[in-house]
Z-matrix of the N, CA and C atoms (Angstrom, degrees):
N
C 1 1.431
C 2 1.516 1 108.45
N 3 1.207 2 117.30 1 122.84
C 4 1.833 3 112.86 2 -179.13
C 5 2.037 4 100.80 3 -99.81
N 6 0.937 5 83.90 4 169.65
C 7 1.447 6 103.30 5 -164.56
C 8 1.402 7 120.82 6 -113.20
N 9 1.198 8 148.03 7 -175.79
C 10 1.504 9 130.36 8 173.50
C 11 1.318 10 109.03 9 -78.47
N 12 1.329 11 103.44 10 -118.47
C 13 1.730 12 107.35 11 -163.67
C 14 1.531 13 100.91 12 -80.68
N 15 1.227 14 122.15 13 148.59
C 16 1.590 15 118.37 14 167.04
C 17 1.899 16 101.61 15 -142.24
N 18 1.369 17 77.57 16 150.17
C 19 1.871 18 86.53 17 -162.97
C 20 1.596 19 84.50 18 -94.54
N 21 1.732 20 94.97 19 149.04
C 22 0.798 21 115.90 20 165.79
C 23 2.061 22 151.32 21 -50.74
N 24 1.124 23 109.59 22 99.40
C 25 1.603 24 95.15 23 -173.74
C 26 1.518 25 121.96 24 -26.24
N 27 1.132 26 120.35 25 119.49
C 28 1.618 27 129.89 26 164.44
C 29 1.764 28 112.97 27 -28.55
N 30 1.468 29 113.90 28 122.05
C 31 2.053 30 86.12 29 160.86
C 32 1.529 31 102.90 30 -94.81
N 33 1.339 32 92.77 31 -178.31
C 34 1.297 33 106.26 32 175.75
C 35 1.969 34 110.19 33 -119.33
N 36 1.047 35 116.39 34 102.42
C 37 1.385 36 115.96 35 -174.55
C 38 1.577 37 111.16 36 -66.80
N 39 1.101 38 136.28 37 156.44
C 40 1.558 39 141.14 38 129.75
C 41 1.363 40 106.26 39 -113.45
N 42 1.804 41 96.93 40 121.83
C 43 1.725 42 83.77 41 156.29
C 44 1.916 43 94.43 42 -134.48
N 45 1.775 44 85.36 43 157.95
C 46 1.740 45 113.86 44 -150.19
C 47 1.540 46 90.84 45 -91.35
N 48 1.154 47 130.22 46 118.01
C 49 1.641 48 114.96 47 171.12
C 50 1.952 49 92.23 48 -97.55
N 51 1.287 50 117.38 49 97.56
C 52 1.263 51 141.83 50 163.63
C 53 1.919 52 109.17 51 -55.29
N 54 1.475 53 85.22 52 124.57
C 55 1.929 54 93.24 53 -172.71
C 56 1.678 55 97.00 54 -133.49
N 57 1.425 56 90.24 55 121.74
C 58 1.541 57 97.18 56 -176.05
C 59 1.795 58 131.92 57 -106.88
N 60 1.211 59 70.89 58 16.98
C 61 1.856 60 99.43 59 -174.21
C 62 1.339 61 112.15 60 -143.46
N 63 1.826 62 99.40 61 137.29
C 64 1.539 63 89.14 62 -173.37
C 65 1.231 64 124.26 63 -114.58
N 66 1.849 65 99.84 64 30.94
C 67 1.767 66 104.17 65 160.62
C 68 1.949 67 84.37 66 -115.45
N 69 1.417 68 117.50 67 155.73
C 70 1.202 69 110.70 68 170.70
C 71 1.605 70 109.70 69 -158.89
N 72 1.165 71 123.01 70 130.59
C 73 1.753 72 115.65 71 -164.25
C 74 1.555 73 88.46 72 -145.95
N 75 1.347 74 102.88 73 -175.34
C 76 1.552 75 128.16 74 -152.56
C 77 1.641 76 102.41 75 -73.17
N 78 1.602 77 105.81 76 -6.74
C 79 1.650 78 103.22 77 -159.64
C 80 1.658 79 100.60 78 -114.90
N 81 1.455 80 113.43 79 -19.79
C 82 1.540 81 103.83 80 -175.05
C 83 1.519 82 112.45 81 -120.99
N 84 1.469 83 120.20 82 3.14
C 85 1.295 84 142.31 83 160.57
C 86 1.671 85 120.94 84 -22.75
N 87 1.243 86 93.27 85 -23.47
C 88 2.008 87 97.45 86 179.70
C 89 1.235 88 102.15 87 -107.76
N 90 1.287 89 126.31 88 -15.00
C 91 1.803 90 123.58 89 171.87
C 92 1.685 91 98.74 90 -105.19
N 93 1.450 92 139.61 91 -36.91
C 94 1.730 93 118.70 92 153.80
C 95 1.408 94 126.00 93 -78.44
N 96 1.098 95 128.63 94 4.24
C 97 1.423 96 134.20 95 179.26
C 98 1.656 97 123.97 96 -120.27
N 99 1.555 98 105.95 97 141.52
C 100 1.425 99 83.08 98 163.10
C 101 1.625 100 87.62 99 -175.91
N 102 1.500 101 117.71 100 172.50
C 103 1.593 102 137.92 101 162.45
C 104 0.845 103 125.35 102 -83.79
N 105 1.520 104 127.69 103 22.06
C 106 1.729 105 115.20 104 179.21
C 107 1.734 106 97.45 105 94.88
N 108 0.869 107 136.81 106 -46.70
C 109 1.721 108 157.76 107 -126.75
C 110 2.262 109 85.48 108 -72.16
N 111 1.149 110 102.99 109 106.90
C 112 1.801 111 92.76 110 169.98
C 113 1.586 112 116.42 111 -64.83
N 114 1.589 113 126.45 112 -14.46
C 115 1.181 114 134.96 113 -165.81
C 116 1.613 115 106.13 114 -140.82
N 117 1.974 116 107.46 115 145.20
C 118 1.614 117 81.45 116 161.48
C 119 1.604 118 102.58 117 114.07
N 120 1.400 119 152.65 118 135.85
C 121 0.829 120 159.66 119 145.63
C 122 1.595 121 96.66 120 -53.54
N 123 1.638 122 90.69 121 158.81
C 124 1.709 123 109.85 122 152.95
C 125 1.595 124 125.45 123 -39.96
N 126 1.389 125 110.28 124 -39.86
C 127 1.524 126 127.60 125 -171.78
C 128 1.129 127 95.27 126 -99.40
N 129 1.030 128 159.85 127 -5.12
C 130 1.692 129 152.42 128 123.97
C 131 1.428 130 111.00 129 -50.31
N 132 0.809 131 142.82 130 -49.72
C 133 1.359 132 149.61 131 -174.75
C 134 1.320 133 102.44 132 -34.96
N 135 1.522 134 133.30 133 117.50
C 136 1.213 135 131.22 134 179.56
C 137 1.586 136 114.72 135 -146.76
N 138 1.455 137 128.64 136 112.45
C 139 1.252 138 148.98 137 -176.85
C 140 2.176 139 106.19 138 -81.46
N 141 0.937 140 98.90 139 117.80
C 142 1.788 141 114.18 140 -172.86
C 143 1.648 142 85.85 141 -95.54
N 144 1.525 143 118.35 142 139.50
C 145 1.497 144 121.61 143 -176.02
C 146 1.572 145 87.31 144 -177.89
N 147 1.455 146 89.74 145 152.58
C 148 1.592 147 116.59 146 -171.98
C 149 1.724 148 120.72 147 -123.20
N 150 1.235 149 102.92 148 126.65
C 151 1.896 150 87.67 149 -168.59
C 152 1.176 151 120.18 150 -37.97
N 153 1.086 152 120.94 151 175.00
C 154 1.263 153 135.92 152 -158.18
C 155 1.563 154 125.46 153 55.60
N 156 1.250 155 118.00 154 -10.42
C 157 1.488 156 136.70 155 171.41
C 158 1.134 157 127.15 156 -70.56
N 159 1.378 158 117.45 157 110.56
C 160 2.026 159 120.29 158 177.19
C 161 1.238 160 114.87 159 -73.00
N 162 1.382 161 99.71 160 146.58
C 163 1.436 162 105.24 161 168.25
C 164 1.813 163 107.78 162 -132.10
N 165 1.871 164 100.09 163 149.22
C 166 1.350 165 91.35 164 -167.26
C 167 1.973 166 84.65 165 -119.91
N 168 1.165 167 117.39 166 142.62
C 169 1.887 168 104.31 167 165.71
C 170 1.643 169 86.06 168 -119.30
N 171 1.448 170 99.08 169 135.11
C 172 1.306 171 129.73 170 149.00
C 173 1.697 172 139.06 171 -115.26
N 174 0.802 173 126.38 172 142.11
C 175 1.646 174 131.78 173 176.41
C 176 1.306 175 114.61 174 -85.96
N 177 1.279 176 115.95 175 134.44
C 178 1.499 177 124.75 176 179.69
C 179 1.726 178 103.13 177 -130.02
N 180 1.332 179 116.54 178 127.15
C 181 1.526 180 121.49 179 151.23
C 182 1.531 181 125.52 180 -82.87
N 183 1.397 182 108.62 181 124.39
C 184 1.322 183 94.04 182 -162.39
C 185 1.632 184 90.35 183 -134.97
N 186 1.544 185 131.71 184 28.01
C 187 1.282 186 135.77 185 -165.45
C 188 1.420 187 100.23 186 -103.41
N 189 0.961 188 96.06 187 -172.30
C 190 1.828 189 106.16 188 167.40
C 191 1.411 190 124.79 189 -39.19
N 192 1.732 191 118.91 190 133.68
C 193 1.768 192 99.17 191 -178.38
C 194 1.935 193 102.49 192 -59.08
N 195 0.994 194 89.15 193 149.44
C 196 1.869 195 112.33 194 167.34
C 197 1.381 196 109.56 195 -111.52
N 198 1.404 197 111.14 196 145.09
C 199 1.804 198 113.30 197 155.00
C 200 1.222 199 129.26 198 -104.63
N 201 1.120 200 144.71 199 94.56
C 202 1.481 201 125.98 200 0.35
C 203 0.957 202 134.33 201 -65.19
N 204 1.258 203 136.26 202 120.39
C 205 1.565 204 136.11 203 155.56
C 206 1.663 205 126.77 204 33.45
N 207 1.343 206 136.44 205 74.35
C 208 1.075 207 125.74 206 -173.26
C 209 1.983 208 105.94 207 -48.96
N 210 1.370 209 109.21 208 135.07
C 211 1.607 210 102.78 209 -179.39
C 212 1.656 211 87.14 210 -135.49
N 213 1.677 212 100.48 211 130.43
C 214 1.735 213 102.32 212 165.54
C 215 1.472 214 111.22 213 -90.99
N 216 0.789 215 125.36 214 170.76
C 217 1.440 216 134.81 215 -169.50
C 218 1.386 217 101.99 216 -151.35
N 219 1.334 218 112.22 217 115.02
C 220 1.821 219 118.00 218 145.07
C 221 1.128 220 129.99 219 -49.04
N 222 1.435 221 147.17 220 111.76
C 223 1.542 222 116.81 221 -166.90
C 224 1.619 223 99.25 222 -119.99
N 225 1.117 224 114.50 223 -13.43
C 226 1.147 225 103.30 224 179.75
C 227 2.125 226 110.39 225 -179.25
N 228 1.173 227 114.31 226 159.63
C 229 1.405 228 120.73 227 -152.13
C 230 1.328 229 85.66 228 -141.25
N 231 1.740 230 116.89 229 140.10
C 232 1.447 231 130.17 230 -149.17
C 233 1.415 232 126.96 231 -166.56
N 234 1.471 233 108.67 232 85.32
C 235 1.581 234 111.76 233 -158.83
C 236 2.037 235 109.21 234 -47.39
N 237 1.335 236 106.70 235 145.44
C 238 1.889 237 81.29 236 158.65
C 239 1.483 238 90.38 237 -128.67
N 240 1.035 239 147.81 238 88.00
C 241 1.335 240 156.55 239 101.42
C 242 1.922 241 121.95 240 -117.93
N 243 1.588 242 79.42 241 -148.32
C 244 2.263 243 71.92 242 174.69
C 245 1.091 244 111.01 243 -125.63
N 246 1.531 245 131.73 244 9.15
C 247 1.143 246 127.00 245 149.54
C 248 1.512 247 127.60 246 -28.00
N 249 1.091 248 129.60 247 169.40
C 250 1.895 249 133.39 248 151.79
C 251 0.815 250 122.13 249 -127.87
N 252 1.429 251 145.43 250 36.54
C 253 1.494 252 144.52 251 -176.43
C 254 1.293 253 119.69 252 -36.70
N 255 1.861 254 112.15 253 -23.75
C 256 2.001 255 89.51 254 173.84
C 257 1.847 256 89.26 255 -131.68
N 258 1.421 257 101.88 256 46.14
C 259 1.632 258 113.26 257 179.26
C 260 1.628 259 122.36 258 20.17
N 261 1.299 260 109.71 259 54.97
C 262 1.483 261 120.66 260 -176.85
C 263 1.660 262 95.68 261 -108.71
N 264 1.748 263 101.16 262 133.83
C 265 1.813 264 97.23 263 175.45
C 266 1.672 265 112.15 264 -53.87
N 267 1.538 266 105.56 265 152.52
C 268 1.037 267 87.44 266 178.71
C 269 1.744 268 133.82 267 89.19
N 270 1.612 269 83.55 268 -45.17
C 271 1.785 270 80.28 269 172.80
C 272 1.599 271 93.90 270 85.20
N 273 1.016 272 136.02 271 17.35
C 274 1.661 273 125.49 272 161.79
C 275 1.101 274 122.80 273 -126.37
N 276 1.394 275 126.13 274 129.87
C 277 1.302 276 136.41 275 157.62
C 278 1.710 277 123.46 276 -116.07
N 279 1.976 278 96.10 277 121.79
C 280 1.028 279 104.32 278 -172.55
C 281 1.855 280 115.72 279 -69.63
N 282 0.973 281 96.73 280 162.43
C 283 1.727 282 132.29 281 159.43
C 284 1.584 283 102.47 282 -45.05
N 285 1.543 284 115.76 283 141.62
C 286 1.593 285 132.45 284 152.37
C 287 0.905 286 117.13 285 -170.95
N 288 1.219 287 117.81 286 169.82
C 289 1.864 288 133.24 287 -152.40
C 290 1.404 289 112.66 288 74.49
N 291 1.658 290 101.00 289 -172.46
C 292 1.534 291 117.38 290 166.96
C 293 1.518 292 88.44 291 -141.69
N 294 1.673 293 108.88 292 130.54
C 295 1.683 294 118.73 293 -17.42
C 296 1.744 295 88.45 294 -67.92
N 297 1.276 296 98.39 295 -179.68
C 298 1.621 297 133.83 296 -154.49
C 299 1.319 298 93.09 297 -96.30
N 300 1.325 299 119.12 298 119.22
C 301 1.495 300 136.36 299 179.79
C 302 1.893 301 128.25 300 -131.19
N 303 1.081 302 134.21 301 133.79
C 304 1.128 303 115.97 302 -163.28
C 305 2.173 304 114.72 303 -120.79
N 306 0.900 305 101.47 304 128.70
C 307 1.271 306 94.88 305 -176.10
C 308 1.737 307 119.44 306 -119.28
N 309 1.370 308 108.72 307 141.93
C 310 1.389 309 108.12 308 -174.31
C 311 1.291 310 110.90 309 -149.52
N 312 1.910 311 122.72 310 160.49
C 313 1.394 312 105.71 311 -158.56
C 314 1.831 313 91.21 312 -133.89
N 315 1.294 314 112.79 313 128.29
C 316 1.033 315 103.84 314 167.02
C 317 1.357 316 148.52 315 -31.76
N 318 1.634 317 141.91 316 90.71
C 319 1.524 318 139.99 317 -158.36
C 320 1.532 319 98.80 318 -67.44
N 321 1.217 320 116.05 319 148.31
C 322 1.562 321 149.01 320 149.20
C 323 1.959 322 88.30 321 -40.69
N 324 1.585 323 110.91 322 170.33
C 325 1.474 324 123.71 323 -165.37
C 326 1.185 325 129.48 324 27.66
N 327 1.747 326 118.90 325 22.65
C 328 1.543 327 115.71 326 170.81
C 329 1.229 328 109.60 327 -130.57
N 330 1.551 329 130.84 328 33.45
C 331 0.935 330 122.58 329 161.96
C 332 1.794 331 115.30 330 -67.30
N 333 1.159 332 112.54 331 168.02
C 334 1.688 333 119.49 332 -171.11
C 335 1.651 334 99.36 333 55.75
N 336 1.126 335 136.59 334 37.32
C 337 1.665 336 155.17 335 156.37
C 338 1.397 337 112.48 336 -71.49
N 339 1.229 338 153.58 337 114.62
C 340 0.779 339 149.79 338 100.90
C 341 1.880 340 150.39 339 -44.50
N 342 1.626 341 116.49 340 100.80
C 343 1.579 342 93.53 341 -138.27
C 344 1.648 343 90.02 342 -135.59
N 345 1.187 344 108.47 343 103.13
C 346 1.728 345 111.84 344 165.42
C 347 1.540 346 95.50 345 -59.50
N 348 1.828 347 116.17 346 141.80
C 349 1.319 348 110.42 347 151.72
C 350 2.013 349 86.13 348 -150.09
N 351 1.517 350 84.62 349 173.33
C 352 1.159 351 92.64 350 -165.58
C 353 1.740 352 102.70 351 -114.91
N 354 1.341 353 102.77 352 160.20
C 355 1.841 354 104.55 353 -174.78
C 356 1.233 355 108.93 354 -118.70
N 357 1.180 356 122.28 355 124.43
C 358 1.628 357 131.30 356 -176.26
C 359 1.500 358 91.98 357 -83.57
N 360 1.915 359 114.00 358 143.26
C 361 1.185 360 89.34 359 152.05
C 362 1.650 361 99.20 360 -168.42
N 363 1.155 362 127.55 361 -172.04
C 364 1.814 363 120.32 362 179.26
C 365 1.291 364 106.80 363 -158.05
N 366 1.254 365 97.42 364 176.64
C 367 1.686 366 93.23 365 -171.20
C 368 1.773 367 90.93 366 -139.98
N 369 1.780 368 118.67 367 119.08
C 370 1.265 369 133.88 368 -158.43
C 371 1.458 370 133.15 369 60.23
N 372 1.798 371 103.44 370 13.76
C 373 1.091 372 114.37 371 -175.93
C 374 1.416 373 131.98 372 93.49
N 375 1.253 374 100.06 373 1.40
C 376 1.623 375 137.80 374 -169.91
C 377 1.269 376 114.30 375 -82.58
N 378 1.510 377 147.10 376 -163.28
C 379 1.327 378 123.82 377 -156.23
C 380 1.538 379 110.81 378 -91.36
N 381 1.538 380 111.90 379 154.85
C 382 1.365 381 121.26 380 -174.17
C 383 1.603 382 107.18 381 -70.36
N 384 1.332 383 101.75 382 134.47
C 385 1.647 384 116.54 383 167.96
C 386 1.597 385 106.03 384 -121.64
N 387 1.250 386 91.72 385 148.08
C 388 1.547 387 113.08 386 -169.65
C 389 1.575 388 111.41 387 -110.14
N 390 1.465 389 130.35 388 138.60
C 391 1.251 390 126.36 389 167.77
C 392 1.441 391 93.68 390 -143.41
N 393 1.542 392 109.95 391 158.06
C 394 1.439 393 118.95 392 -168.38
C 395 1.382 394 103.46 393 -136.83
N 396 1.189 395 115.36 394 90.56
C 397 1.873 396 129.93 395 172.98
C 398 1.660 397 115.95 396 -87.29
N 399 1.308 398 104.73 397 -174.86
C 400 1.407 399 102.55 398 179.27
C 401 1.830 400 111.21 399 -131.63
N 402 1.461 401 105.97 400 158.44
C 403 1.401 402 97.69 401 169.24
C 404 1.607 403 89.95 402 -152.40
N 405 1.563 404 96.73 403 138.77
C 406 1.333 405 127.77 404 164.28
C 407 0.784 406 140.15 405 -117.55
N 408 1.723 407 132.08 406 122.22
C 409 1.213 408 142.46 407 -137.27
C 410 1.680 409 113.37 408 -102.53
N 411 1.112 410 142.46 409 82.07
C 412 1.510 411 141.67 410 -167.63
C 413 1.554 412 93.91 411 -87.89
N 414 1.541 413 96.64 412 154.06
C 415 1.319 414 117.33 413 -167.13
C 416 1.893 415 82.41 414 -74.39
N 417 1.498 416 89.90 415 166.74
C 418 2.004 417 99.68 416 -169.19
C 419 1.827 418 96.94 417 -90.71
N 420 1.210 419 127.17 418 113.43
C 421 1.674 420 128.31 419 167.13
C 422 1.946 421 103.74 420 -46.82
N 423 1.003 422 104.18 421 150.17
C 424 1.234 423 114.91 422 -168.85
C 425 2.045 424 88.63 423 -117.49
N 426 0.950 425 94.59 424 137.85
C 427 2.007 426 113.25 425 -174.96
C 428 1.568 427 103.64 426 -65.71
């Protein structure tokens, strides 16, 4: 028996911020870093998502082997406007695990949002680098 309208299942995104060098600082971050993205700076980089939708960011080393183990770490996720898209005060959500990963779920009233935030992150715990991507919030298609 089908039913009327039914909303759509939530996805759940991962996206990989890929580091291809295993010294990396605030100045060479767009030639060792990147999202998968074939075109486009870091700050071009823009993820389309619909409420109710998770998102997980993780770090991947994908440079030269190191001894020890180069490990990136997410440490933290950081609105820069006044929106709330994953309604945390503040607009931040911290870092957890090893390595350090951050997850957040799309809020109800921000669809048609548009929201630069920025991603803290390091590699062995070492100094914080910053990149500033985008995510955009489309209203959810109904089935």
């Amino acid at each position: 028996m089908s039913g009327g309208n039914s909303t759509p299942t939530p996805v759940d995104y991962i996206i990989t911020l890929h580091v291809t060098c295993a010294e990396v600082d605030n100045q060479n971050k767009d030639t060792c870093c990147n999202f998968g993205q074939s075109s486009g700076t870091n700050e071009e980089y823009n993820i389309n998502v619909a409420v109710g939708d998770s998102i997980t960011w993780k770090g991947q080393y994908d440079g030269p082997a190191t001894t020890p183990p180069t490990v990136v770490n997410i440490t933290k996720i950081q609105k820069e406007k006044d929106s709330e898209i994953f309604g945390k005060p503040n607009g931040v959500i911290q870092g957890s695990g090893s390595p350090e990963t951050v997850e957040g779920t799309v809020q109800d009233h921000t669809s048609g949002l548009d929201e630069v935030y920025t991603i803290f992150f390091n590699l062995n715990g070492g100094q914080q680098i910053k990149i500033d991507p985008k995510i955009t919030v489309q209203p959810r298609a109904s089935k």
